[in-house]
PLY file of the C-alpha trace (Angstrom):
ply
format ascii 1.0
element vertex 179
property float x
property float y
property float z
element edge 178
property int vertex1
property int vertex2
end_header
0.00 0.00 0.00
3.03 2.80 0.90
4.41 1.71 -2.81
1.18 2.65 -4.35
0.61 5.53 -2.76
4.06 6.44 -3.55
3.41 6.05 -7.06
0.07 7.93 -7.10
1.96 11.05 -5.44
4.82 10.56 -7.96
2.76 10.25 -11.80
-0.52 11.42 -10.78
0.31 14.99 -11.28
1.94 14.28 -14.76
-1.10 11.98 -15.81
-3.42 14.47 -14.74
-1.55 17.19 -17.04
-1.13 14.51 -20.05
-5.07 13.72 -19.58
-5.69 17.11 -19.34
-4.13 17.83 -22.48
-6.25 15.67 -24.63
-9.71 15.69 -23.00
-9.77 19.65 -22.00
-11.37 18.65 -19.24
-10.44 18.99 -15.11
-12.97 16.83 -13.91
-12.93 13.87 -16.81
-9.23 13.99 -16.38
-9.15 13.32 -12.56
-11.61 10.54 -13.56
-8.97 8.87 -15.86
-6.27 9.34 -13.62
-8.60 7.40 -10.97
-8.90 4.85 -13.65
-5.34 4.40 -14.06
-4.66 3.94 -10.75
-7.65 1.46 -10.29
-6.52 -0.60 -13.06
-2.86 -0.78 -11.30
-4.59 -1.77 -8.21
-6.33 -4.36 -9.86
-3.37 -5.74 -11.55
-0.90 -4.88 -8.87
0.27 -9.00 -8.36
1.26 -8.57 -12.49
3.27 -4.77 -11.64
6.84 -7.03 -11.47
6.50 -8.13 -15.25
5.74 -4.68 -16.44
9.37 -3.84 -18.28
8.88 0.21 -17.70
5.41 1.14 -15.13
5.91 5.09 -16.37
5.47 4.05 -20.26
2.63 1.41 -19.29
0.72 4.09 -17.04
1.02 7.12 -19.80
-0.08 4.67 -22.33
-3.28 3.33 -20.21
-4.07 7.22 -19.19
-3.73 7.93 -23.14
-6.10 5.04 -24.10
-8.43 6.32 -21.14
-8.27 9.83 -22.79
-8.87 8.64 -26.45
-11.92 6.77 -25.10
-13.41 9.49 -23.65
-12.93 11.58 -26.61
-13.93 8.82 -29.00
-17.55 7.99 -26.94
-18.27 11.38 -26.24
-17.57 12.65 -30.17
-20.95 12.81 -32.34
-19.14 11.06 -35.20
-17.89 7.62 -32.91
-15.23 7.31 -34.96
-11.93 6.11 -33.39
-9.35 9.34 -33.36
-5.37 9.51 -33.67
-3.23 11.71 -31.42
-1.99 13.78 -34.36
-5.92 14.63 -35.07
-6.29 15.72 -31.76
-6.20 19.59 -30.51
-3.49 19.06 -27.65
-3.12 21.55 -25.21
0.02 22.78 -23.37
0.34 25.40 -21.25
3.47 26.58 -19.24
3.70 29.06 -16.37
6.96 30.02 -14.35
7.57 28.51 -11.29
11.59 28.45 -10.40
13.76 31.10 -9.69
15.65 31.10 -13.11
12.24 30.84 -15.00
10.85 34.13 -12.82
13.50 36.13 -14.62
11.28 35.88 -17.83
8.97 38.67 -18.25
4.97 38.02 -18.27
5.07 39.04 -22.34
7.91 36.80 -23.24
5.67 33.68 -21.32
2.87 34.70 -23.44
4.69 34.62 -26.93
6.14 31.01 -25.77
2.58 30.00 -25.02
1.30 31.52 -28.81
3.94 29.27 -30.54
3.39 26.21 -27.91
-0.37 26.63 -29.11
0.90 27.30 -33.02
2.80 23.72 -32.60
1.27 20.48 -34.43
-0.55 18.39 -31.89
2.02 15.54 -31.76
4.47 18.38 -31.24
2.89 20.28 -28.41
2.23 16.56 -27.02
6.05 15.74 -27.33
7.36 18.96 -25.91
5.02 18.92 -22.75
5.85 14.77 -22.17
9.41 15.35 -22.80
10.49 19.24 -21.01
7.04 19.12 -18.29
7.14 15.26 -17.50
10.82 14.60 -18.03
10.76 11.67 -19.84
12.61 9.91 -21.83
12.42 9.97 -26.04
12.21 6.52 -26.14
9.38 6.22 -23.32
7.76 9.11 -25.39
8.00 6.55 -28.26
6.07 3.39 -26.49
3.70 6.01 -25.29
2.76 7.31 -28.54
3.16 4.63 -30.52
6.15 6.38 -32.58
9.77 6.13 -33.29
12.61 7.85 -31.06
13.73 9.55 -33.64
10.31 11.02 -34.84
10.36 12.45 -30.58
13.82 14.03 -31.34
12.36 15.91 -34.64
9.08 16.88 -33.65
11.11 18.04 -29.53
13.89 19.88 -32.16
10.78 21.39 -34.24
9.59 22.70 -31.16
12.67 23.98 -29.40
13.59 25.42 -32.89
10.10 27.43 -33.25
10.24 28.54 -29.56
13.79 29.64 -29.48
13.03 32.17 -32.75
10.86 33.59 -30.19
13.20 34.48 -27.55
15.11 37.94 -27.61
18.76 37.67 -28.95
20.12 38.45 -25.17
18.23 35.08 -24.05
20.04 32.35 -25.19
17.91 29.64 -27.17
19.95 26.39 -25.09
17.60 27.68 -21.64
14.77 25.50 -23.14
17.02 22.40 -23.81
18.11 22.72 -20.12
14.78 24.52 -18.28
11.45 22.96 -17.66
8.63 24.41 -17.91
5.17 23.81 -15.92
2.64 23.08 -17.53
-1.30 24.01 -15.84
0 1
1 2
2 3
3 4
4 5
5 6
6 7
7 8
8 9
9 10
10 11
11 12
12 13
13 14
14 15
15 16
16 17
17 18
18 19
19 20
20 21
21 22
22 23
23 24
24 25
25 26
26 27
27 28
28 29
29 30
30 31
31 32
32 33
33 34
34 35
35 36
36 37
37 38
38 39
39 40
40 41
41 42
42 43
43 44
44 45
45 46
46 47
47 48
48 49
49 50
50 51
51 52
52 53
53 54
54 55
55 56
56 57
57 58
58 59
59 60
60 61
61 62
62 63
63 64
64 65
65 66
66 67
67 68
68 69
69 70
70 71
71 72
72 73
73 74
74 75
75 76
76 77
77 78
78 79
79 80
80 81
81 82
82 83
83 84
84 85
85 86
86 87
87 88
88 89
89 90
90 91
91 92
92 93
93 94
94 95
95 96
96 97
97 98
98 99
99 100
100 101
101 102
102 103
103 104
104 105
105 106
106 107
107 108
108 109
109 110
110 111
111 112
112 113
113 114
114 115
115 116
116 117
117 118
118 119
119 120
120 121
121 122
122 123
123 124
124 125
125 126
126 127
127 128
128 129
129 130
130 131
131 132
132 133
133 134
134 135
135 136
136 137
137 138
138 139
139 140
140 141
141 142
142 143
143 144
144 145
145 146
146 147
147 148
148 149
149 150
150 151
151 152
152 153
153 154
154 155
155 156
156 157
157 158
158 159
159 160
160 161
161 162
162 163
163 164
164 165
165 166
166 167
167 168
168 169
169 170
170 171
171 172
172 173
173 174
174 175
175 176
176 177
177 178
């Protein structure tokens, strides 16, 4: 029970945010992360021949998510990630990152938003999350090196959006939080 609950405090917070970003939705979001975390209870005597529990909790909140979507759409039609409107947000929140003005935040956010879906998707799992490229890869259901392009794509877009004193590296290093 203290290893579950350990868990729970540890990925709840990033499932909620990757649930979030796909269903738009507080309330259905919490749901799925409830879900998630009921279906590891359930299967909690099969946990030790799971090769990587981040990747297979991600991937069971993102087949909660495109559920939801797909049985609450008027067409019932099953959707794709990349047809998805993903949403990403980022706010400041450590010492280094309060050293950005309000108006620089909000032209990061306008490209963020301008990104593909799979993009915006990729940069909040990778930079907000922390994980890995190839975890990004079993999550989505994509190769490593499609993560890499789509994260550069990102950075890339982002960092022609940053004044020439800030130095375009800060978002290969900095995370940002995502609400």
């Amino acid at each position: 029970m203290k290893a579950y609950t350990q868990l729970y405090e540890l990925l709840s917070g990033p499932l909620f945010r990757f649930s979030y970003s796909l269903v738009k939705s507080n309330e259905t979001a919490e749901e799925i992360v409830s879900d998630v975390f009921i279906k590891v209870w359930q299967i909690r005597n099969k946990l030790l021949e799971i090769e990587n529990l981040t990747v297979y909790l991600y991937t069971i909140a993102k087949n909660f998510s495109l559920n939801h979507i797909t049985q609450n759409s008027r067409h019932k039609k099953l959707l794709r990630l990349d047809h998805l409107d993903v949403e990403v947000l980022i706010t400041v929140g450590g010492p280094a990152e309060l050293c950005i003005s309000a108006d620089l935040v909000r032209q990061i956010q306008q490209v963020i938003r301008q990104l593909p879906p799979q993009c915006r998707l990729i940069f909040q799992l990778v930079k907000e999350d922390g994980l890995k490229y190839k975890e990004v890869a079993a999550i989505l259901d994509i190769s490593p090196l499609t993560v890499r392009n789509q994260l550069a794509i990102a950075i890339r877009k982002i960092g022609e959006t940053l004044p020439a004193w800030l130095h375009p590296n800060m978002l290969a290093a900095d995370k940002f939080s995502a609400s």
